[in-house]
Backbone as ProteinMPNN parsed JSONL, in Angstrom:
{"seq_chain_A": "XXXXXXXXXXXXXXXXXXXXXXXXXXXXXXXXXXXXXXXXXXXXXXXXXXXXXXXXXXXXXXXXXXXXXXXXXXXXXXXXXXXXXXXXX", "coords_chain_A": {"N_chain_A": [[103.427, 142.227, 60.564], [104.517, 144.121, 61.775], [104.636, 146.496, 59.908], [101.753, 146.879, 59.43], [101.164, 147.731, 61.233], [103.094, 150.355, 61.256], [101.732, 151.485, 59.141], [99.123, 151.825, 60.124], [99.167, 153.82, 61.835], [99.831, 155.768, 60.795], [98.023, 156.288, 59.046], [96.465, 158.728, 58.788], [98.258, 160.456, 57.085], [99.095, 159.546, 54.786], [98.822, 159.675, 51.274], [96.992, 158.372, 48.531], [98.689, 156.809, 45.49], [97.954, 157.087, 42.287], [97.799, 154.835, 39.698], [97.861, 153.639, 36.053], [97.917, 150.631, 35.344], [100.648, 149.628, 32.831], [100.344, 146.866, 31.636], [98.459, 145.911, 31.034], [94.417, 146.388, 31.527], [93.4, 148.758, 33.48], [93.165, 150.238, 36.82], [95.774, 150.897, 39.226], [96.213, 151.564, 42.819], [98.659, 153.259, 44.975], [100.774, 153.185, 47.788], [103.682, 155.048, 48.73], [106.209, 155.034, 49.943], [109.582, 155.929, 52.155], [111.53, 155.947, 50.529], [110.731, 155.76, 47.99], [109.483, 153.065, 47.57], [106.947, 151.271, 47.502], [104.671, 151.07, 49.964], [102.36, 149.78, 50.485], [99.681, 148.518, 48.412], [96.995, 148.333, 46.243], [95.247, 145.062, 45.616], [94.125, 144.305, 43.27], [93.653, 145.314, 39.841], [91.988, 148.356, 38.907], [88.679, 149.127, 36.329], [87.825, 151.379, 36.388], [88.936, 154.735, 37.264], [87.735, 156.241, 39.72], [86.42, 154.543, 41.36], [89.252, 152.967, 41.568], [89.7, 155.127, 43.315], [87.72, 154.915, 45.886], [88.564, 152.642, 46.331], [90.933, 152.7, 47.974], [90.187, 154.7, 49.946], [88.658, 152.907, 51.466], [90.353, 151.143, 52.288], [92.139, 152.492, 53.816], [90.162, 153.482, 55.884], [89.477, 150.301, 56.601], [91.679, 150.089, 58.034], [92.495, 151.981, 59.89], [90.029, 151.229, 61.019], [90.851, 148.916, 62.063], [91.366, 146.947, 65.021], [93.919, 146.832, 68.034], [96.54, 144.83, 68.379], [96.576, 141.405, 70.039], [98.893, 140.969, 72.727], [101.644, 138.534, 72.121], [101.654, 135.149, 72.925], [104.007, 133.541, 74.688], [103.701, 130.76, 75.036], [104.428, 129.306, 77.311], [103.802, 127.65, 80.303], [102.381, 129.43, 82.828], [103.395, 129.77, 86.263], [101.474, 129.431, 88.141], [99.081, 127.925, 86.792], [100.9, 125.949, 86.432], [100.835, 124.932, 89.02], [102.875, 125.452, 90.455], [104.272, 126.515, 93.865], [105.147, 129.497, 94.633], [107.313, 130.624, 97.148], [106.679, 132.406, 99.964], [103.999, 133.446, 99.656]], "CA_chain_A": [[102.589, 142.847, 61.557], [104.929, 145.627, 62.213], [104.443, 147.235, 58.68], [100.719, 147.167, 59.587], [100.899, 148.604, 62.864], [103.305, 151.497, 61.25], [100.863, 152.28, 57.979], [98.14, 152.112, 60.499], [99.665, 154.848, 62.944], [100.178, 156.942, 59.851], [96.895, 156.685, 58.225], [96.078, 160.272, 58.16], [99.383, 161.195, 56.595], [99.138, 158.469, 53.375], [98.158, 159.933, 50.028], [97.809, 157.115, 47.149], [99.06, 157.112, 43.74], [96.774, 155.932, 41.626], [98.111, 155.521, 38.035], [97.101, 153.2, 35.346], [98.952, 149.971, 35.049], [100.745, 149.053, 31.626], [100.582, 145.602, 31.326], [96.546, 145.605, 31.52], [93.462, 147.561, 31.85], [92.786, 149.361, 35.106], [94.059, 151.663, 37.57], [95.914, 150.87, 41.032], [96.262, 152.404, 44.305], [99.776, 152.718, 45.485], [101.141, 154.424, 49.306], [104.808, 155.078, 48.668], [107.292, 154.719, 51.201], [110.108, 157.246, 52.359], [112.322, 156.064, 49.321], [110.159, 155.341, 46.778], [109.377, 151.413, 47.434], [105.759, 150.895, 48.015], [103.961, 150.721, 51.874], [101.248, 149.177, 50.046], [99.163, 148.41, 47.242], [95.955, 147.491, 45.764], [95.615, 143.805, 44.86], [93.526, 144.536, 41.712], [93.307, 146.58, 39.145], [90.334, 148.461, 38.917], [88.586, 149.285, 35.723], [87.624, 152.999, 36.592], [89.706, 155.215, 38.253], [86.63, 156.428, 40.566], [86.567, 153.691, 42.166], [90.234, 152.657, 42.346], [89.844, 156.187, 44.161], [86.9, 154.514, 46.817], [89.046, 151.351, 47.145], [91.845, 153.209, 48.96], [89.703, 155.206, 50.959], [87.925, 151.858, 52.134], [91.634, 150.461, 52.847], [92.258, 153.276, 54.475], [88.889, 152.888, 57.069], [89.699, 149.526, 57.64], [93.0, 150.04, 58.56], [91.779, 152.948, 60.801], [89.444, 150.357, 62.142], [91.628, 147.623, 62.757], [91.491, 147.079, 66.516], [95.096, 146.821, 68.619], [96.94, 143.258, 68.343], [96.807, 141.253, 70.95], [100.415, 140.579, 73.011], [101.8, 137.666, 71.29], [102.128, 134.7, 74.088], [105.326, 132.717, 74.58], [103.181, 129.073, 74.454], [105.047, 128.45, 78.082], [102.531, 128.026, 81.328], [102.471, 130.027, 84.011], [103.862, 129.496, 87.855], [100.101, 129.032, 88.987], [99.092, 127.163, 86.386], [101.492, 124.433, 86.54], [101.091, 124.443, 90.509], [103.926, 125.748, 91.547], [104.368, 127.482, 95.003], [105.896, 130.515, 95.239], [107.771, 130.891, 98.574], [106.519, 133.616, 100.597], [102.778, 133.383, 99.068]], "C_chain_A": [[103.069, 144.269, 61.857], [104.521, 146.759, 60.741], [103.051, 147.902, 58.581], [100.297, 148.227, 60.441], [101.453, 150.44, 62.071], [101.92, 152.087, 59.931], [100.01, 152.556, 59.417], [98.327, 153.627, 61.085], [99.587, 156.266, 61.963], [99.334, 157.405, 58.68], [96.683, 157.722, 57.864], [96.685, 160.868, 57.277], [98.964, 160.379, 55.0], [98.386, 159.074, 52.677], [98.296, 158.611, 49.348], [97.955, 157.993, 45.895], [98.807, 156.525, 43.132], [97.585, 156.22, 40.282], [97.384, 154.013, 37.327], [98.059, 151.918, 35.06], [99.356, 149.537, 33.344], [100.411, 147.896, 31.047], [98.899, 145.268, 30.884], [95.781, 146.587, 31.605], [93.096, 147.8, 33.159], [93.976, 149.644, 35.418], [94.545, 150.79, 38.831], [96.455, 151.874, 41.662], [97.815, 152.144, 44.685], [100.375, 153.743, 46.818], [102.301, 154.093, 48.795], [104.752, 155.3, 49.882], [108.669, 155.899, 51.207], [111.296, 156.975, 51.131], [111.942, 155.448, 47.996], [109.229, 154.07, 46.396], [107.968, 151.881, 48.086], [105.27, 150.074, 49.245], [103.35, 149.661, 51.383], [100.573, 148.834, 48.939], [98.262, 147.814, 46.971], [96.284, 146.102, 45.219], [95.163, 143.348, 43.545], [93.832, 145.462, 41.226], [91.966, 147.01, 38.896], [89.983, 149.476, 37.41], [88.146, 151.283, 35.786], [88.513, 153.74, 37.892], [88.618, 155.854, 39.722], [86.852, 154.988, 41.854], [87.48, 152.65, 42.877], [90.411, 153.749, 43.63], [89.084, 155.601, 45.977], [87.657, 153.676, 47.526], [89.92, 151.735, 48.334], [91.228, 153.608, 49.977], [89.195, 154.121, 51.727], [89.018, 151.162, 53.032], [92.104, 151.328, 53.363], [91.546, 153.471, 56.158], [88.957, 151.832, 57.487], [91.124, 149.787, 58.08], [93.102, 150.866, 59.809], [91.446, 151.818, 61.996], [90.086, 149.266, 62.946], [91.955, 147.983, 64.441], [92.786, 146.376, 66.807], [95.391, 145.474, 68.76], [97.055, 142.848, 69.991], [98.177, 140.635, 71.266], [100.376, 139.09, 72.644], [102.313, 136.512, 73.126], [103.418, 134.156, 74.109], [105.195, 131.363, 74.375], [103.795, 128.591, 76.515], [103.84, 128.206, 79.404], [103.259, 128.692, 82.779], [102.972, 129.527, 85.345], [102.299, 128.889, 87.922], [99.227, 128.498, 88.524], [99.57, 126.02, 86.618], [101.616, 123.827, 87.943], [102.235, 124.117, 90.975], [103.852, 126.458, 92.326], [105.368, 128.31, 94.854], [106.441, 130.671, 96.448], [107.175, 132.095, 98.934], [104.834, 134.378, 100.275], [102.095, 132.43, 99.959]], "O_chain_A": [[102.388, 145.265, 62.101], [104.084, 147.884, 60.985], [102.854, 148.973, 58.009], [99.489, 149.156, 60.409], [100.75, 151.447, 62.15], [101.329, 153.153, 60.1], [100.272, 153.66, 59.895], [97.566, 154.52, 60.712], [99.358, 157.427, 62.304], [99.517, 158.252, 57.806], [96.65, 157.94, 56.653], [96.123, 161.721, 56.589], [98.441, 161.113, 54.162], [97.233, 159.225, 53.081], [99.271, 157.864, 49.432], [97.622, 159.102, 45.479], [99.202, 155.359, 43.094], [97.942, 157.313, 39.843], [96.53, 153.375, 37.942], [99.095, 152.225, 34.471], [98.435, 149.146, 32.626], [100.164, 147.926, 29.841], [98.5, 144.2, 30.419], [96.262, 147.71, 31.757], [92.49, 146.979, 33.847], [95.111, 149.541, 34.951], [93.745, 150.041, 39.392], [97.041, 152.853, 41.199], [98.239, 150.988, 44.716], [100.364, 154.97, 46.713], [102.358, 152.959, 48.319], [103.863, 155.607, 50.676], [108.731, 156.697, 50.271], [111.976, 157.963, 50.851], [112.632, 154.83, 47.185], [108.502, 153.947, 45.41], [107.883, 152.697, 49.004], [105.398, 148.873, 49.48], [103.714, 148.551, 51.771], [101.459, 148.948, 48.092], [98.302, 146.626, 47.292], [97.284, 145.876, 44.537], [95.575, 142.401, 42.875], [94.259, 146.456, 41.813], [90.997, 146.274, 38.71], [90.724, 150.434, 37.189], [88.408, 152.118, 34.92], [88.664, 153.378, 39.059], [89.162, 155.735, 40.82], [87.414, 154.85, 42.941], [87.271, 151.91, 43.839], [91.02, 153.481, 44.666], [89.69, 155.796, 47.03], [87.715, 153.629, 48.755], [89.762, 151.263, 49.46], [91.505, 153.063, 51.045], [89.277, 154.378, 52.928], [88.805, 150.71, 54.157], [93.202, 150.834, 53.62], [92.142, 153.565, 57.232], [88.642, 151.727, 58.673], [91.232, 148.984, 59.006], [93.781, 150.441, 60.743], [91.959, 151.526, 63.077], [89.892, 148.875, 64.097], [92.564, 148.936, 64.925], [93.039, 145.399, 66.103], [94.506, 144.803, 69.289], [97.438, 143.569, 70.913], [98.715, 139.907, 70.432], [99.35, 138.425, 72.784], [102.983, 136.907, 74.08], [104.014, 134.554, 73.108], [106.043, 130.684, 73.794], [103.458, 127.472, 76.9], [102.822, 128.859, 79.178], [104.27, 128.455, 83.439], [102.791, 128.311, 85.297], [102.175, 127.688, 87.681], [98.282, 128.287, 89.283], [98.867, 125.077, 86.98], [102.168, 122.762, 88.223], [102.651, 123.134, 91.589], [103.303, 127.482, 91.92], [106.517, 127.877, 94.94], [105.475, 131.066, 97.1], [107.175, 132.939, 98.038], [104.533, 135.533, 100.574], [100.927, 132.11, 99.741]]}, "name": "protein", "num_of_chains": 1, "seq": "XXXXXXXXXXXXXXXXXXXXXXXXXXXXXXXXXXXXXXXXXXXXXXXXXXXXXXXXXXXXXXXXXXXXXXXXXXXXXXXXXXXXXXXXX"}
């Protein structure tokens, strides 16, 4: 989640690096990271580089879009829930 949160924050900044994989036909998308190791990465390969070009930008927009996580709960219940009195309430 945190990895998400930071790409997201840093969307604007992220170029990809699209190259051509060896093993297979087609291109992927790749965001490097500040020492080389990959943020991210397409999960296909895509047969035209054009449109490995689109895919990023699309993973880019949702990532943009992705709306703010919600706070994670603890599972425990509340004082006023479980009907307890507060003193002085």
């Amino acid at each position: 989640m945190r990895a998400c949160l930071a790409l997201r924050e840093e969307s604007d900044e992220h170029l990809a690096r699209i190259t051509h994989k060896k093993e297979g036909i087609g291109w992927v998308w790749t965001v490097p990271g500040p020492y080389g190791r990959a943020l991210a990465r397409s999960p296909r390969a895509y047969e035209r580089h054009a449109t490995c070009q689109n895919a990023f930008r699309k993973f880019i927009a949702l990532l943009a879009a992705t709306p703010d996580p919600v706070p994670e709960r603890t599972g425990g219940v509340s004082d006023d829930a479980a009907g307890v009195r507060v003193p002085g309430q």
